[in-house]
C-alpha positions as CSV (number, residue, x, y, z in Angstrom):
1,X,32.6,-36.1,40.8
2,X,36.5,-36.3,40.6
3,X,36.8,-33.9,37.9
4,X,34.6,-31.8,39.7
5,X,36.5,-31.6,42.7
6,X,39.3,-31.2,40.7
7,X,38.1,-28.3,38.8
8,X,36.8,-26.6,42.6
9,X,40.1,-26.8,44.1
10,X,41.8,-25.4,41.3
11,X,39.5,-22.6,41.3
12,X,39.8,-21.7,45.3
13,X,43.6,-22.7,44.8
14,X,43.6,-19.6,42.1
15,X,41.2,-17.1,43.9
16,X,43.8,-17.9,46.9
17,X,46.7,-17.1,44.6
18,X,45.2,-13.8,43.6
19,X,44.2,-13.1,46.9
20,X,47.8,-13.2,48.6
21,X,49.2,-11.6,45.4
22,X,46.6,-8.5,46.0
23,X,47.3,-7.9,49.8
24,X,51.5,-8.3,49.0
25,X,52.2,-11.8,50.5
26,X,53.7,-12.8,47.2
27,X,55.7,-10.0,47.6
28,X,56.5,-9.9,51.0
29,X,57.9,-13.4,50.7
30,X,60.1,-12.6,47.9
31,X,61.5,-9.4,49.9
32,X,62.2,-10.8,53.0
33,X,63.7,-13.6,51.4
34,X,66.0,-11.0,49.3
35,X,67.3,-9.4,52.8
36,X,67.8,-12.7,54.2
37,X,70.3,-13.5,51.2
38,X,72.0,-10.0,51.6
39,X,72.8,-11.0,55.2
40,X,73.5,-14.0,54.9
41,X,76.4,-13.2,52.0
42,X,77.2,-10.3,53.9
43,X,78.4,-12.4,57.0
44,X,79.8,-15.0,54.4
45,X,82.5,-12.3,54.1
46,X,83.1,-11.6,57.6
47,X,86.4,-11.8,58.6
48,X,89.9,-10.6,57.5
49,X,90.4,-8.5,60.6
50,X,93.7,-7.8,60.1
51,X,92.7,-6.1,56.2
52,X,90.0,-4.7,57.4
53,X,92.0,-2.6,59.8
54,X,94.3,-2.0,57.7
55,X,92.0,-0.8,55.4
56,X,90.4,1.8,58.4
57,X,93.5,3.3,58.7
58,X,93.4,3.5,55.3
59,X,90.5,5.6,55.4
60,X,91.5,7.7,58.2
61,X,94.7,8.4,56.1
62,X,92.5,9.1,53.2
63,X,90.0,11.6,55.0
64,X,93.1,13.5,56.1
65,X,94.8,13.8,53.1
66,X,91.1,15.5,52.0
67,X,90.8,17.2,55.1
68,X,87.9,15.3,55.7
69,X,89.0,13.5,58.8
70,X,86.3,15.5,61.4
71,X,84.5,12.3,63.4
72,X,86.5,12.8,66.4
73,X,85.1,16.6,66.3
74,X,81.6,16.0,65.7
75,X,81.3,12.7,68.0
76,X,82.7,15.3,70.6
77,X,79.6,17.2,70.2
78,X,77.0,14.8,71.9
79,X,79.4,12.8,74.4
80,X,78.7,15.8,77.2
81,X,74.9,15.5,76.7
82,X,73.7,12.0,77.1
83,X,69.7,12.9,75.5
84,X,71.9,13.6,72.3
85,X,73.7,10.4,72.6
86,X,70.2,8.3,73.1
87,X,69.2,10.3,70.1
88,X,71.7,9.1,68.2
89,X,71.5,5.3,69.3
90,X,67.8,5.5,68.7
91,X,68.4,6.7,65.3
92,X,70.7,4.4,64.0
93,X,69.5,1.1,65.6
94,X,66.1,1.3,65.2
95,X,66.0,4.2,62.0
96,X,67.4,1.2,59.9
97,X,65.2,-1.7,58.9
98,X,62.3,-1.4,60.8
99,X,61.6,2.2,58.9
100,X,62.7,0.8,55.7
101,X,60.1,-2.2,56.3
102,X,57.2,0.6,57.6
103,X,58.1,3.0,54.3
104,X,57.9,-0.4,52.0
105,X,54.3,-1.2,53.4
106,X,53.7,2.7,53.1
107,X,54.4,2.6,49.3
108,X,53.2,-0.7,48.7
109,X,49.3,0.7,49.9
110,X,49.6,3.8,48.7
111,X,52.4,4.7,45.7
112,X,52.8,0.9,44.2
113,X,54.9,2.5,41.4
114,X,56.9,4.1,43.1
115,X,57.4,1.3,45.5
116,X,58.6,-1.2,42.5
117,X,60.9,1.4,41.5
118,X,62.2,1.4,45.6
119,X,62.1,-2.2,45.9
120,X,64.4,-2.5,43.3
121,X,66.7,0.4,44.1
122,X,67.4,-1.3,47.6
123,X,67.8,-4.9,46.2
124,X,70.6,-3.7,43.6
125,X,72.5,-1.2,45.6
126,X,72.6,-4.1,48.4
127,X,74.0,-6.4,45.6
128,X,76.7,-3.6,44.7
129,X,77.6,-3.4,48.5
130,X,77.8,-7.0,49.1
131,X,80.6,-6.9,46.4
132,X,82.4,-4.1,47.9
133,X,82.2,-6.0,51.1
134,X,83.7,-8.5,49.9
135,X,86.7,-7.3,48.1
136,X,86.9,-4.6,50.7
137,X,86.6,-4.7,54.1
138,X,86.9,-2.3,56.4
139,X,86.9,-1.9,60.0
140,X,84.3,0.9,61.5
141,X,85.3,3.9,64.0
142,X,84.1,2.1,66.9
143,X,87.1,-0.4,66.5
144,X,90.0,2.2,66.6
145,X,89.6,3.1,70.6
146,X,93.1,4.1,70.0
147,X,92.1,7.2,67.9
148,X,89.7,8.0,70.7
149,X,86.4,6.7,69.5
150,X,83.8,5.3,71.4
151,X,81.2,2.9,71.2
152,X,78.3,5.2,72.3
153,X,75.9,2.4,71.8
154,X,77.8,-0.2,73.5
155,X,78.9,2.3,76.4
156,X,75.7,4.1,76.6
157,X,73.1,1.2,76.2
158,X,75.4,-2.1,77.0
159,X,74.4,-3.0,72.9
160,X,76.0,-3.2,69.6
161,X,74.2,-2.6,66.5
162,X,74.9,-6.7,66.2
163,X,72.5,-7.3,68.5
164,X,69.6,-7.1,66.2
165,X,71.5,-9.2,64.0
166,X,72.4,-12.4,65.6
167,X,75.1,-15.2,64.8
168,X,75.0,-16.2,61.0
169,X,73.9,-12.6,59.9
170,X,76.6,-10.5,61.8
171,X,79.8,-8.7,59.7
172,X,81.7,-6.5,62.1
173,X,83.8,-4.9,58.7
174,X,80.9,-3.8,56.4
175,X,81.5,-0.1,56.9
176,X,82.1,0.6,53.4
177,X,79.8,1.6,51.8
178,X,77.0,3.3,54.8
179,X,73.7,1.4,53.3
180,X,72.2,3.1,56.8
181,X,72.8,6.4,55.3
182,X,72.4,5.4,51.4
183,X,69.1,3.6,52.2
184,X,68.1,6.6,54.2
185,X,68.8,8.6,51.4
186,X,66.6,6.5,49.0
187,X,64.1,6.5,51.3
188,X,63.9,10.0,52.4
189,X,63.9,11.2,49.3
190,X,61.1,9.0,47.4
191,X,58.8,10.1,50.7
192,X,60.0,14.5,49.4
193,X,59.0,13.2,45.9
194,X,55.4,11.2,46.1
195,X,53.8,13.0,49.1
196,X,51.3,16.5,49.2
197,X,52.0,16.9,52.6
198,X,54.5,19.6,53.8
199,X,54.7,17.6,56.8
200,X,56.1,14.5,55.3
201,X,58.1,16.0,53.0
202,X,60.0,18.5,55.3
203,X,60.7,14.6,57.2
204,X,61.6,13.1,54.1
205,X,64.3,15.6,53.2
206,X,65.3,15.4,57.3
207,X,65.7,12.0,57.5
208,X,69.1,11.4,55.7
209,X,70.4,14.1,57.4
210,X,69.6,12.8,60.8
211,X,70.7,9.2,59.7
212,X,74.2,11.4,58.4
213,X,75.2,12.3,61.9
214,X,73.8,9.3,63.4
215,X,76.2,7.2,61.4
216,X,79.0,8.9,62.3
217,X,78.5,10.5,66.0
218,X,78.0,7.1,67.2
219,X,81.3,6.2,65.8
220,X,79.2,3.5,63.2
221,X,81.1,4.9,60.3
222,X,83.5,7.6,59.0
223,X,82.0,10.5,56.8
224,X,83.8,8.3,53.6
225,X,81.4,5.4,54.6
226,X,78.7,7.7,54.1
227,X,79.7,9.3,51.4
228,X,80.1,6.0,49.4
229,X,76.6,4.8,50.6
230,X,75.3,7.3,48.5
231,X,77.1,6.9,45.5
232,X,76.1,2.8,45.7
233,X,72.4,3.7,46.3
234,X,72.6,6.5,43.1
235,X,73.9,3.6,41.0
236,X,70.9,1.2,42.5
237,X,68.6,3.9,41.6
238,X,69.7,4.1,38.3
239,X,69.6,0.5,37.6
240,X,65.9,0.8,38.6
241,X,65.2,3.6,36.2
242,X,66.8,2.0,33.5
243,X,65.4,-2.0,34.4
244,X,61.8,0.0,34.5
245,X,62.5,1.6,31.1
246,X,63.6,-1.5,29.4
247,X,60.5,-3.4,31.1
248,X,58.0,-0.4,29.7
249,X,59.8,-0.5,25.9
250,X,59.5,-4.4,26.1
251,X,56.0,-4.0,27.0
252,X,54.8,-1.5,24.8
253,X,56.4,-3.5,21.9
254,X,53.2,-6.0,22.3
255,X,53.0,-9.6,21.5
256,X,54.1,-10.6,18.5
257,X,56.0,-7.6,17.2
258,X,59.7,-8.0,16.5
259,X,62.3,-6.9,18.7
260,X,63.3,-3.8,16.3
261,X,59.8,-2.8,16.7
């Protein structure tokens, strides 16, 4: 009877198994834990105001030497017309996670290549950025008041972007690199590629572009921030593309071939 038992609970504990690997728990677990670690590094390298200010006006410095230096311009655009400015705070607080969590599910269900390819993308350009965080901080537009930024989202709707991220998980000088904008980019883009529908796709190539002046019009970041989002999530990508390739050759080598084929 004991064996039997033994051998039943081993076979429900293994249809369970399969079960919670088929509807993405297994998976689900292993993402969320993923982001959790990104946070939580990301605040481990919170602080170093005074380096991380520096380095802002760094920035600023740089983006004038490249005449690139046009936030003040552009946030001027939507601080007349408050719709634009809730536009804008909409975007950027809730376009972040909670669409990259409702696009993950999308491409889970529907494009599950495509979505280990994403999943991938996301987890190494967040590795990349965490490093950059670390060795270089940098302060966002919002904190230079003196250069006549505002806060539209603390101004406009009494919250930070910190909000939704609460105590351990908060670093106020991770503006470089934008992963709002490079993970919109990632995202929008993947949505142009896999889907039929003209629909989607005209909203796949839209999205970054709203996320762009999002980012920037609500003083989040300067265009440099952006600009370096995207490189970081290009090199994420690539590491994807070339971690699937090598994954593909190992597997199309079979067992027991050698290495050299």
């Amino acid at each position: 009877m004991a064996i039997t038992e033994t051998r039943d609970l081993r076979f429900h504990a293994f249809r369970a198994w399969r079960f919670t690997h088929r509807v993405g728990l297994h998976e689900a677990v292993m993402v969320a834990g993923a982001f959790l670690v990104y946070f939580l590094v990301r605040a481990s390298v919170d602080g170093r105001a005074s380096t991380a200010f520096a380095n802002g006006r760094d920035v600023i410095s740089f983006e004038r030497t490249l005449g690139l230096y046009h936030e003040l311009t552009m946030q001027g655009w939507i601080l007349d017309h408050f719709a634009l400015i809730k536009l804008m705070n909409w975007i950027y607080f809730w376009g972040h996670m909670p669409v990259v969590i409702g696009f993950a599910v999308w491409l889970f269900i529907w494009h599950r290549p495509t979505y280990t390819l994403m999943r991938n993308a996301f987890l190494l350009s967040g590795a990349i950025a965490v490093v950059i965080y670390a060795t270089y901080p940098v302060a966002p537009p919002r904190l230079f008041p003196a250069e006549g930024f505002i806060d539209t989202m603390a101004v406009h709707d009494r919250v930070s972007y910190n909000a939704q991220e609460v105590g351990a998980f908060v670093n106020q000088y991770a503006a470089i690199p934008s992963l709002h904008f490079g993970w919109s980019l990632l995202l929008g883009g993947a949505v142009a590629v896999v889907t039929r529908h003209r629909l989607m796709r005209a909203l796949g190539l839209a999205w970054p572009v709203a996320m762009f002046f999002s980012v920037v019009l609500t003083g989040n970041h300067f265009i440099v921030d952006a600009i370096a989002g995207a490189i970081v999530c290009a090199a994420g990508l690539g590491l994807a593309l070339a971690l699937n390739a090598a994954l593909s050759r190992w597997v199309n080598r079979g067992p027991g071939m050698s290495p050299s084929g």
